[in-house]
Backbone as ProteinMPNN parsed JSONL, in Angstrom:
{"seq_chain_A": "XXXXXXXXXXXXXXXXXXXXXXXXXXXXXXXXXXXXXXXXXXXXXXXXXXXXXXXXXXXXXXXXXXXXXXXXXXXXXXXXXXXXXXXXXXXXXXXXXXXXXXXXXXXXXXXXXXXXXXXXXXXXXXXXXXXXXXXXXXXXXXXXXXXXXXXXXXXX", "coords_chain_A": {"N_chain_A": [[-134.678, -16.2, 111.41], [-135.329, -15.475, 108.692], [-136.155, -13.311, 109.194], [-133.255, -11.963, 109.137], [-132.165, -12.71, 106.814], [-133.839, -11.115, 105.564], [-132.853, -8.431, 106.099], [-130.546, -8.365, 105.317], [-130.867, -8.834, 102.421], [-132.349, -6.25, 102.02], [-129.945, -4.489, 102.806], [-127.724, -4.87, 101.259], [-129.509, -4.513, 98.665], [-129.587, -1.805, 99.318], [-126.391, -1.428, 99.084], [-126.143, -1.395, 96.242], [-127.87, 0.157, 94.583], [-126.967, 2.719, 95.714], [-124.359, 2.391, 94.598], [-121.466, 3.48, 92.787], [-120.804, 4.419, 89.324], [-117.564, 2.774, 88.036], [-115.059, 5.342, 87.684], [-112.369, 6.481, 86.034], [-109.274, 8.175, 86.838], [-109.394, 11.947, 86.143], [-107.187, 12.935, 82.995], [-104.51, 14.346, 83.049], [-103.85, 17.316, 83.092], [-102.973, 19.16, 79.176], [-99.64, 20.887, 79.553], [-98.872, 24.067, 78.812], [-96.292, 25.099, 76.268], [-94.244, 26.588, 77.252], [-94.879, 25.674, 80.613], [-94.402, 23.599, 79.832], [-91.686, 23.331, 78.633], [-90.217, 24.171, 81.219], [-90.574, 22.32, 83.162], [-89.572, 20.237, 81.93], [-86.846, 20.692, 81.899], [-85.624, 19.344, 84.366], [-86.331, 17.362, 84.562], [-86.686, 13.733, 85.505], [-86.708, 11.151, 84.404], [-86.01, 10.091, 81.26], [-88.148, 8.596, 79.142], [-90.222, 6.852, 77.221], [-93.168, 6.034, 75.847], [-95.409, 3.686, 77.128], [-97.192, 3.609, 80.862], [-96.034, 5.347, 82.481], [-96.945, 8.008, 83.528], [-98.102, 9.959, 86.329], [-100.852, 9.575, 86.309], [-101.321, 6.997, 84.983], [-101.124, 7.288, 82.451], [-98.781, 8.547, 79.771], [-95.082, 9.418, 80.558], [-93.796, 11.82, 82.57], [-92.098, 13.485, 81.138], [-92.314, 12.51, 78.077], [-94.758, 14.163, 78.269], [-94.096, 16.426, 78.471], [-92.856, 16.575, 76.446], [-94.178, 16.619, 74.516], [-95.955, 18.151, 74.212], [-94.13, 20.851, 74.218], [-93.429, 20.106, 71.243], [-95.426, 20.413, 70.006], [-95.646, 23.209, 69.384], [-95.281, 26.122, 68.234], [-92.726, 26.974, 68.394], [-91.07, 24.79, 68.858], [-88.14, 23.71, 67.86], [-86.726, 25.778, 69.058], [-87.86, 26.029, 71.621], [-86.588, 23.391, 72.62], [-84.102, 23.54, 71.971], [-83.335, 25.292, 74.003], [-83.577, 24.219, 76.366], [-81.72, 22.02, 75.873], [-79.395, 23.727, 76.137], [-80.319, 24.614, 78.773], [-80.965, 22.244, 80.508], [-81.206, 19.48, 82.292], [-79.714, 15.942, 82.027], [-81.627, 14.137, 81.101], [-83.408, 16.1, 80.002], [-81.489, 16.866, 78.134], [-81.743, 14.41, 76.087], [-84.763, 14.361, 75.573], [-84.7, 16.983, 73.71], [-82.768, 16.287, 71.813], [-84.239, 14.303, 70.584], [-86.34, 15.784, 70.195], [-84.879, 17.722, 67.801], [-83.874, 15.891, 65.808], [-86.516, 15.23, 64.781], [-87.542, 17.341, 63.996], [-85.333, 18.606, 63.25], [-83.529, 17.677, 61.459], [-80.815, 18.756, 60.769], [-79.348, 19.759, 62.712], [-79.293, 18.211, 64.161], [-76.867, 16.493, 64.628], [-74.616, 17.749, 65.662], [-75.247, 18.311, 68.128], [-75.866, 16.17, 69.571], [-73.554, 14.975, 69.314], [-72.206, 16.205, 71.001], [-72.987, 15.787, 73.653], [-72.002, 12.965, 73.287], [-69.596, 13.386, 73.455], [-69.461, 14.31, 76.414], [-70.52, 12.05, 77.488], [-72.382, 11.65, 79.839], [-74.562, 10.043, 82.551], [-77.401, 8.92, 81.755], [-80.872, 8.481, 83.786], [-83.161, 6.145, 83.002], [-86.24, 4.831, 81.826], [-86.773, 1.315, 81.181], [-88.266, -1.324, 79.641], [-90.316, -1.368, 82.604], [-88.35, -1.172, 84.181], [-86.549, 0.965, 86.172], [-82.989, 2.734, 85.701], [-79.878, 3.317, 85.297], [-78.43, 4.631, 82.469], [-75.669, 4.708, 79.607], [-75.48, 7.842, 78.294], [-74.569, 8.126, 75.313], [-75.247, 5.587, 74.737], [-77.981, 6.174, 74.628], [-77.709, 8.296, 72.797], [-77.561, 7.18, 70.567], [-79.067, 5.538, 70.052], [-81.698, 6.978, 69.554], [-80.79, 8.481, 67.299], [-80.617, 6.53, 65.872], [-83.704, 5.776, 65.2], [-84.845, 4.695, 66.85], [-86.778, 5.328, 68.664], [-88.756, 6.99, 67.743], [-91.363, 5.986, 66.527], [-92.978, 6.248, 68.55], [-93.309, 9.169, 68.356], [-94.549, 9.552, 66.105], [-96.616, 10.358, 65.556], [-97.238, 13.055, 66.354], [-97.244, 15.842, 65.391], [-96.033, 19.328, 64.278], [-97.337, 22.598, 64.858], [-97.429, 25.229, 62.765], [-96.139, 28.515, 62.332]], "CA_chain_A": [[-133.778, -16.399, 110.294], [-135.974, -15.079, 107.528], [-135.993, -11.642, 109.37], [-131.908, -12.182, 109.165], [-132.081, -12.7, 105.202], [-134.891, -9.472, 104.765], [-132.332, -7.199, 106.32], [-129.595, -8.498, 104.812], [-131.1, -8.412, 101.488], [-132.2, -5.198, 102.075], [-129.087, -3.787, 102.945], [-127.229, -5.814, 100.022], [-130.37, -3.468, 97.265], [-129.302, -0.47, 99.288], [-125.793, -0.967, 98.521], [-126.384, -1.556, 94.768], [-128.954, 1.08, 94.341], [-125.681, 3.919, 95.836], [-123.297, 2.163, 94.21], [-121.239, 4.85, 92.046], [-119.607, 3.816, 88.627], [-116.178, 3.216, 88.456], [-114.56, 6.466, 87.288], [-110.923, 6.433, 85.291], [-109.118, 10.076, 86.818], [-109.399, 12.971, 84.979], [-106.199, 13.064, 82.979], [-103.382, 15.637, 83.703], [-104.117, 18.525, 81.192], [-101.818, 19.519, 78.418], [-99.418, 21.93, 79.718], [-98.352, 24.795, 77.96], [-95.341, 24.762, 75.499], [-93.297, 27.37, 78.378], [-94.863, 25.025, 80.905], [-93.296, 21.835, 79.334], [-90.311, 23.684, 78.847], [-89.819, 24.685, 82.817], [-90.86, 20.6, 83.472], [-88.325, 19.506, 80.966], [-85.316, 21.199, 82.514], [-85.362, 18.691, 85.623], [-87.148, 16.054, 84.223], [-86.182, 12.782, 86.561], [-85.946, 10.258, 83.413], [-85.927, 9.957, 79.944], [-88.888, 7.433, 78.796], [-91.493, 7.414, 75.986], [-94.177, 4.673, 75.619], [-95.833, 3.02, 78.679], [-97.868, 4.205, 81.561], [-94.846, 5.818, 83.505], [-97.451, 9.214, 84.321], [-98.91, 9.771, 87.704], [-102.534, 9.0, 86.033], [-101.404, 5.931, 84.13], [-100.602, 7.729, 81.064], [-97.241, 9.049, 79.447], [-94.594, 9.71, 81.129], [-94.091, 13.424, 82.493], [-91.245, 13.495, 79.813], [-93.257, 12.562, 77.212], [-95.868, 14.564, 78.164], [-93.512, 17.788, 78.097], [-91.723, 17.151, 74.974], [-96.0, 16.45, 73.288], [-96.232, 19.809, 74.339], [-93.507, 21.369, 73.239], [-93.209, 19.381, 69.938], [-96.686, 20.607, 69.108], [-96.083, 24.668, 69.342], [-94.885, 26.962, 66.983], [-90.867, 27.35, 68.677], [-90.567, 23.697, 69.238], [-86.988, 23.985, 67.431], [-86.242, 27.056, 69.685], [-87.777, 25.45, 72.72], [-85.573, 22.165, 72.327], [-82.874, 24.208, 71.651], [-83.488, 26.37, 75.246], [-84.156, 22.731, 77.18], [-80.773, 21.294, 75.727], [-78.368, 24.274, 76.534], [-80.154, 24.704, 80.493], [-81.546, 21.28, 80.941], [-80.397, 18.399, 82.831], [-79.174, 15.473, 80.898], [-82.764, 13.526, 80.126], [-83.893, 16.547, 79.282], [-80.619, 16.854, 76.352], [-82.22, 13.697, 75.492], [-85.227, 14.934, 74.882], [-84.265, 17.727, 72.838], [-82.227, 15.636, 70.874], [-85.641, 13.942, 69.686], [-86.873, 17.258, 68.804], [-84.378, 18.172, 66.893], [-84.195, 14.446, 64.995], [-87.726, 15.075, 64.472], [-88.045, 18.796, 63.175], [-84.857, 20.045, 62.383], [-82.467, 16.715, 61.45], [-79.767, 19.059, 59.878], [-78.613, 20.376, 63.589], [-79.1, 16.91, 65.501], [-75.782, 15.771, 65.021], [-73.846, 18.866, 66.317], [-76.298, 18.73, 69.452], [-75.569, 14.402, 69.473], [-71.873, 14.857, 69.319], [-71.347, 17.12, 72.378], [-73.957, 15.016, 74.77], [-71.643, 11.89, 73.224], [-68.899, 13.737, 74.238], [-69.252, 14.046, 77.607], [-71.335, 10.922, 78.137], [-73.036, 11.129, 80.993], [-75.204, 8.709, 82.365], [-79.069, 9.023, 81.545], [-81.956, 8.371, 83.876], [-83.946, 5.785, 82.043], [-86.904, 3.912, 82.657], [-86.545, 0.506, 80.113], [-89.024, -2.703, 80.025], [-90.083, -1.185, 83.293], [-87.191, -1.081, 85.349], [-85.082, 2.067, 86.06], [-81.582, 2.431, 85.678], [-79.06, 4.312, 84.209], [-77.5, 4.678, 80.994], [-74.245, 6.123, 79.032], [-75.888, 8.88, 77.063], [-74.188, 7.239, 73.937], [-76.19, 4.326, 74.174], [-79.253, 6.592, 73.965], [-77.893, 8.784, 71.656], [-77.21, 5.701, 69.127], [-80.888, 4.819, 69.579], [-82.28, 8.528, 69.406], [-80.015, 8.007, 66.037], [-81.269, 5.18, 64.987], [-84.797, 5.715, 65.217], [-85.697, 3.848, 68.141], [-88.087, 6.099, 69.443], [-90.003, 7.548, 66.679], [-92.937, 4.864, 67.115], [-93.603, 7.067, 69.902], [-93.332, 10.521, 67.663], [-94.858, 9.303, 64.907], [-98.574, 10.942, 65.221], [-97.201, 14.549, 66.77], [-97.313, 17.541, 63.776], [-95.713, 20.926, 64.743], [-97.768, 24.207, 64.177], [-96.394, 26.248, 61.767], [-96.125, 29.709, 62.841]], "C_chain_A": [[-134.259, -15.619, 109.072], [-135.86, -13.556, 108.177], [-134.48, -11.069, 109.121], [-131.504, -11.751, 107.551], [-132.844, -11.266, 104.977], [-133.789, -8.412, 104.866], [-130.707, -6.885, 105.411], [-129.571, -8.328, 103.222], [-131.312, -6.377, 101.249], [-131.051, -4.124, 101.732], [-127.884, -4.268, 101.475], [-127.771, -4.147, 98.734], [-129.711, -2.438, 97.883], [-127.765, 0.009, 98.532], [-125.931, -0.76, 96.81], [-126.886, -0.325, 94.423], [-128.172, 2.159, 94.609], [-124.512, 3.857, 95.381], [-122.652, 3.338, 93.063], [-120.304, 3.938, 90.832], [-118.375, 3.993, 88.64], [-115.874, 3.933, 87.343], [-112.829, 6.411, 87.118], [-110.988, 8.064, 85.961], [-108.686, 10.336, 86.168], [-107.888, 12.795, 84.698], [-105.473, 14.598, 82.92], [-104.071, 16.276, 82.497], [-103.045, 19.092, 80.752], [-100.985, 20.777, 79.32], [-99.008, 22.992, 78.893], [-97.269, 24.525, 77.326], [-94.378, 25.119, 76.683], [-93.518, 26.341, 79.488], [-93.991, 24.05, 81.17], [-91.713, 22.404, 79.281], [-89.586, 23.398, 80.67], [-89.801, 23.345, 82.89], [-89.787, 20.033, 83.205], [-87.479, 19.785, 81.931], [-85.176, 20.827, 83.562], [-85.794, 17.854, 85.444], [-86.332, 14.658, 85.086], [-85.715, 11.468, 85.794], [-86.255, 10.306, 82.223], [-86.68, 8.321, 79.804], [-89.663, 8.104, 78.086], [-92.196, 5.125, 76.21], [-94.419, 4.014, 76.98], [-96.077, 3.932, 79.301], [-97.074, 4.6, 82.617], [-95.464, 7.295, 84.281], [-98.172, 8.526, 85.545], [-100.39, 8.695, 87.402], [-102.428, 8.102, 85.566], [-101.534, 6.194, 82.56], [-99.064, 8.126, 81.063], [-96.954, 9.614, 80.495], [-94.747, 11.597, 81.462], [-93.136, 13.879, 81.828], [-91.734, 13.366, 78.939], [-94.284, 13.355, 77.191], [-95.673, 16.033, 77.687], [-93.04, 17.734, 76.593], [-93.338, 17.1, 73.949], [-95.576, 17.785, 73.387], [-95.301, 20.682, 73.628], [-93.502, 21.23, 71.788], [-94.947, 19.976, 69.415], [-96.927, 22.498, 69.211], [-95.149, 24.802, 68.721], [-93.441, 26.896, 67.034], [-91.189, 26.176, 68.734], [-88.767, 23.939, 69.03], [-86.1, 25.048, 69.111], [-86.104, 26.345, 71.508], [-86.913, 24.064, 73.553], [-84.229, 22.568, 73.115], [-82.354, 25.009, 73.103], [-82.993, 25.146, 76.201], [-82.398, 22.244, 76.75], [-79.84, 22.053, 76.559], [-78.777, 24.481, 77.877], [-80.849, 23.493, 81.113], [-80.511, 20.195, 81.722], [-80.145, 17.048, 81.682], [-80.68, 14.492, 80.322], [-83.018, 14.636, 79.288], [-83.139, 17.299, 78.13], [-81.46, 15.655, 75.891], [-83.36, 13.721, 75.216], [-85.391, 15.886, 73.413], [-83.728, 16.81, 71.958], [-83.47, 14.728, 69.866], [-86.187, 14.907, 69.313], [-86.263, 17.258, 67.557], [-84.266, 17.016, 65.713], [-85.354, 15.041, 64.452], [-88.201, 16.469, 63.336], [-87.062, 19.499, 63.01], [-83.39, 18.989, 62.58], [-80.756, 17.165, 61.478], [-78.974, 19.307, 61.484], [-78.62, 19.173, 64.224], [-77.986, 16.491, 65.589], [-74.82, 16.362, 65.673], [-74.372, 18.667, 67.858], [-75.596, 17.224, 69.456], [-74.232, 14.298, 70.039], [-71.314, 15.629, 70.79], [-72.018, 16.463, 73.656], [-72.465, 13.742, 74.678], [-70.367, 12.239, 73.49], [-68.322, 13.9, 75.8], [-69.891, 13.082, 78.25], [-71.554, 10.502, 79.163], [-73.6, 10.333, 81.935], [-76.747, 9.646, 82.698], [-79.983, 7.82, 82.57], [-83.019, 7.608, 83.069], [-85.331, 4.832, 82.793], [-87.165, 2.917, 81.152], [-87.107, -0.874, 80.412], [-89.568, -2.356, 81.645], [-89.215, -1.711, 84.224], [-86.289, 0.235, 84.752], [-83.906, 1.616, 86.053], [-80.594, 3.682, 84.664], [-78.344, 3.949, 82.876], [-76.694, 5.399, 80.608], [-75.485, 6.839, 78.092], [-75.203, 8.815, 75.616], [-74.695, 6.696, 73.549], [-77.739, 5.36, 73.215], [-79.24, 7.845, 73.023], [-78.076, 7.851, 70.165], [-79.065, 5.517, 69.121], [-81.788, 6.031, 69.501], [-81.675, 8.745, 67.637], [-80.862, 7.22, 65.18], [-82.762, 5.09, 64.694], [-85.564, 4.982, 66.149], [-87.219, 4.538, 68.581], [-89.188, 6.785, 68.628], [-91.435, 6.485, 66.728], [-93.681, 5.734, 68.105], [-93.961, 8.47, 69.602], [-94.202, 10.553, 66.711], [-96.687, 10.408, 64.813], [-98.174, 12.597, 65.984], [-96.185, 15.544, 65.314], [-96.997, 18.455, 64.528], [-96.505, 22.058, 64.258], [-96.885, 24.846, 63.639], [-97.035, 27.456, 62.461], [-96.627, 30.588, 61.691]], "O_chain_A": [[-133.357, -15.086, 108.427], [-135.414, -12.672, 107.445], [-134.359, -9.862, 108.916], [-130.8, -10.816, 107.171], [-132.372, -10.413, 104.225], [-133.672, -7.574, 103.973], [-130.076, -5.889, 105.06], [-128.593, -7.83, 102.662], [-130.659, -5.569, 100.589], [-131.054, -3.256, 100.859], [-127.377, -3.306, 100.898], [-127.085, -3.257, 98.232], [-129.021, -1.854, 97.048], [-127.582, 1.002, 97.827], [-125.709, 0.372, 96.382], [-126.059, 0.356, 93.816], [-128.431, 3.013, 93.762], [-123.653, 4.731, 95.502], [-123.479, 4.062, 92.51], [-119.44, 3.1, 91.092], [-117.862, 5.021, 89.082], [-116.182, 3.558, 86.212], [-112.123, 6.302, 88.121], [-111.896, 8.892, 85.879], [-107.842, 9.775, 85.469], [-107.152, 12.555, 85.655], [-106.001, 15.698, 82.763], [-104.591, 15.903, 81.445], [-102.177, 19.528, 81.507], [-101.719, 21.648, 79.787], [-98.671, 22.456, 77.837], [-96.898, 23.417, 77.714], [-93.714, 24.204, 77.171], [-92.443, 25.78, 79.696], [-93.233, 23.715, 82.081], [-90.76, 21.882, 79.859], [-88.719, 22.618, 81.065], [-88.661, 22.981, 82.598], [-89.083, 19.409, 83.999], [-87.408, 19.005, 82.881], [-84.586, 21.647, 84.265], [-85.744, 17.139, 86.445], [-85.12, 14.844, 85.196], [-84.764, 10.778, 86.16], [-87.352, 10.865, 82.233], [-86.179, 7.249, 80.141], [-89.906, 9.31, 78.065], [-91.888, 3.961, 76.469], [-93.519, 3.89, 77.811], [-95.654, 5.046, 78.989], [-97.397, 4.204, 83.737], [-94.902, 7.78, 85.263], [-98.596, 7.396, 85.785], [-100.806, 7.658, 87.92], [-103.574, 7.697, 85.366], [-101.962, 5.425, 81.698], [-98.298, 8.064, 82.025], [-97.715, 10.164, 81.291], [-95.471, 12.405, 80.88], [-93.227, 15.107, 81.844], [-91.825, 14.506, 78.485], [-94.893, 13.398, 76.122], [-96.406, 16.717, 76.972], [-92.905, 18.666, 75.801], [-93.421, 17.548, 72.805], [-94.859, 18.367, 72.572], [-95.608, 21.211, 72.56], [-93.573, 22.253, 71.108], [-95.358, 19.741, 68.279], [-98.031, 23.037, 69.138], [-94.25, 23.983, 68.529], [-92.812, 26.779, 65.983], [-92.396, 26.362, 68.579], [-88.128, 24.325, 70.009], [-85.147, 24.792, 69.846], [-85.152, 26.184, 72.272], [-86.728, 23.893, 74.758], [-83.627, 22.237, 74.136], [-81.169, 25.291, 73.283], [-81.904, 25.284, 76.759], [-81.79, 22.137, 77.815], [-79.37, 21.507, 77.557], [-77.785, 24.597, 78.597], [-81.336, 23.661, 82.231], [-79.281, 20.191, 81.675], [-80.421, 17.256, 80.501], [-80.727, 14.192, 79.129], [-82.948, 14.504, 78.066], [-83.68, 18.083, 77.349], [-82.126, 16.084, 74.948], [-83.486, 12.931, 74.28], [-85.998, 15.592, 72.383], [-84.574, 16.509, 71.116], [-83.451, 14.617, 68.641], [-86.571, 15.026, 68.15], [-86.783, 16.937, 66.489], [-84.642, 17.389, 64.601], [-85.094, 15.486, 63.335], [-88.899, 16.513, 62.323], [-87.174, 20.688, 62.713], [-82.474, 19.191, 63.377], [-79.798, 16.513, 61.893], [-77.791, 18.974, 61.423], [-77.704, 19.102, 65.043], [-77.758, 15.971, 66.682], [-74.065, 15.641, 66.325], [-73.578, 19.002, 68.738], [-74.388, 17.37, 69.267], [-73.896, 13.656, 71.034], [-70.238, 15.531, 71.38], [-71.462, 16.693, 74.73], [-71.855, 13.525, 75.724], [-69.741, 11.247, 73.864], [-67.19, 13.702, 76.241], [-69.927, 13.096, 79.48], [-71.215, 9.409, 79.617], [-72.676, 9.599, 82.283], [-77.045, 10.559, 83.469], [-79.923, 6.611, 82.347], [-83.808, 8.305, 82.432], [-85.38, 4.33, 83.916], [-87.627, 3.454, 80.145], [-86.586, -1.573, 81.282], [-89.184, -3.327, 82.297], [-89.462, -2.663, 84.964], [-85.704, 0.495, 83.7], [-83.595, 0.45, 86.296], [-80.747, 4.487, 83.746], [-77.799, 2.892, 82.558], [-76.65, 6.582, 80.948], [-76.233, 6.236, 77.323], [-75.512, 9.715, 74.836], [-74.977, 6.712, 72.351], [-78.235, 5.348, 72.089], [-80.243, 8.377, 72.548], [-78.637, 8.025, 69.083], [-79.917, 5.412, 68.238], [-82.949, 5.666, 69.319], [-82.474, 9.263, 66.857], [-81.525, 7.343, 64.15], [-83.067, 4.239, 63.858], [-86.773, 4.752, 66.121], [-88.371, 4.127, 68.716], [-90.338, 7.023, 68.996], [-92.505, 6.88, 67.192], [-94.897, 5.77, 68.291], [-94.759, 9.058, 70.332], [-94.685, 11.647, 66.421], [-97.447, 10.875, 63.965], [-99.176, 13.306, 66.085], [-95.106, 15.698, 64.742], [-97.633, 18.545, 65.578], [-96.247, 22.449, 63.12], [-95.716, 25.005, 63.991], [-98.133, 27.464, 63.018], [-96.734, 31.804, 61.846]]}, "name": "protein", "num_of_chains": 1, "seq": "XXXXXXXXXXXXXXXXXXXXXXXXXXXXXXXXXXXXXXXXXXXXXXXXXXXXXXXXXXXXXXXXXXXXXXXXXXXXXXXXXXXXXXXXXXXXXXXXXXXXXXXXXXXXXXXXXXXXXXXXXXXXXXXXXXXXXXXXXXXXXXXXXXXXXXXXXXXX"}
């Protein structure tokens, strides 16, 4: 019995002694502004806030529009993403433009709320769709800025 316990102890210190700490994975790395663009323009839903990325960070919507929203064209790039994007990624754009260039958001707002689609959303987690009205009204309204609030654009 006691030879039972030695080995078992034993083997017990060995694991301990190889044990490896636990390791958080590396997170995704920024992609480029062009990158985020290409991403955007198929993007699968329209979400900000919560751990909706692969790694347990931002979404991969959020992660494109950081990117964009933090290089020099943002405006431009928005602007690219709205006229060949799919419809999250108009709703995207449409937070650009809210964000860095208010005066054109409603022209851009009005033609999404025009043909009101339905938006890809992911909300309290659970997917589902939405009229693209609703989330223009709350892209409007400021809903989402909480989520914008700490990303600055390079000036060119």
């Amino acid at each position: 019995m006691r030879t039972l316990l030695l080995i078992l102890a034993l083997n017990l210190a060995a694991l301990v002694a190889n044990a490896q700490p636990l390791r958080l994975p590396d997170p995704l790395p920024t992609p480029t502004p062009e990158q985020a663009y290409t991403n955007l323009l198929t993007i699968s839903r329209f979400v900000f806030g919560g751990s909706f990325g692969p790694d347990g960070g931002p979404s991969q919507g959020e992660r494109a529009y950081r990117a964009i929203a933090a290089s020099t064209n943002a405006v431009q790039l928005f602007s690219a993403a709205f006229s060949n994007g799919n419809t999250q990624a108009k709703c995207y754009a449409l937070c650009g433009f809210r964000q860095f260039k208010p005066s054109i958001f409603e022209s851009y707002a009005g033609s999404l709320r025009a043909t009101n689609p339905f938006v890809d959303i992911t909300f309290s987690d659970l997917r589902r769709l939405a009229l693209a009205s609703n989330i223009v009204a709350r892209i409007s309204s400021g809903y989402y800025d909480v989520y914008l609030r700490d990303i600055q654009p390079k000036r060119p």
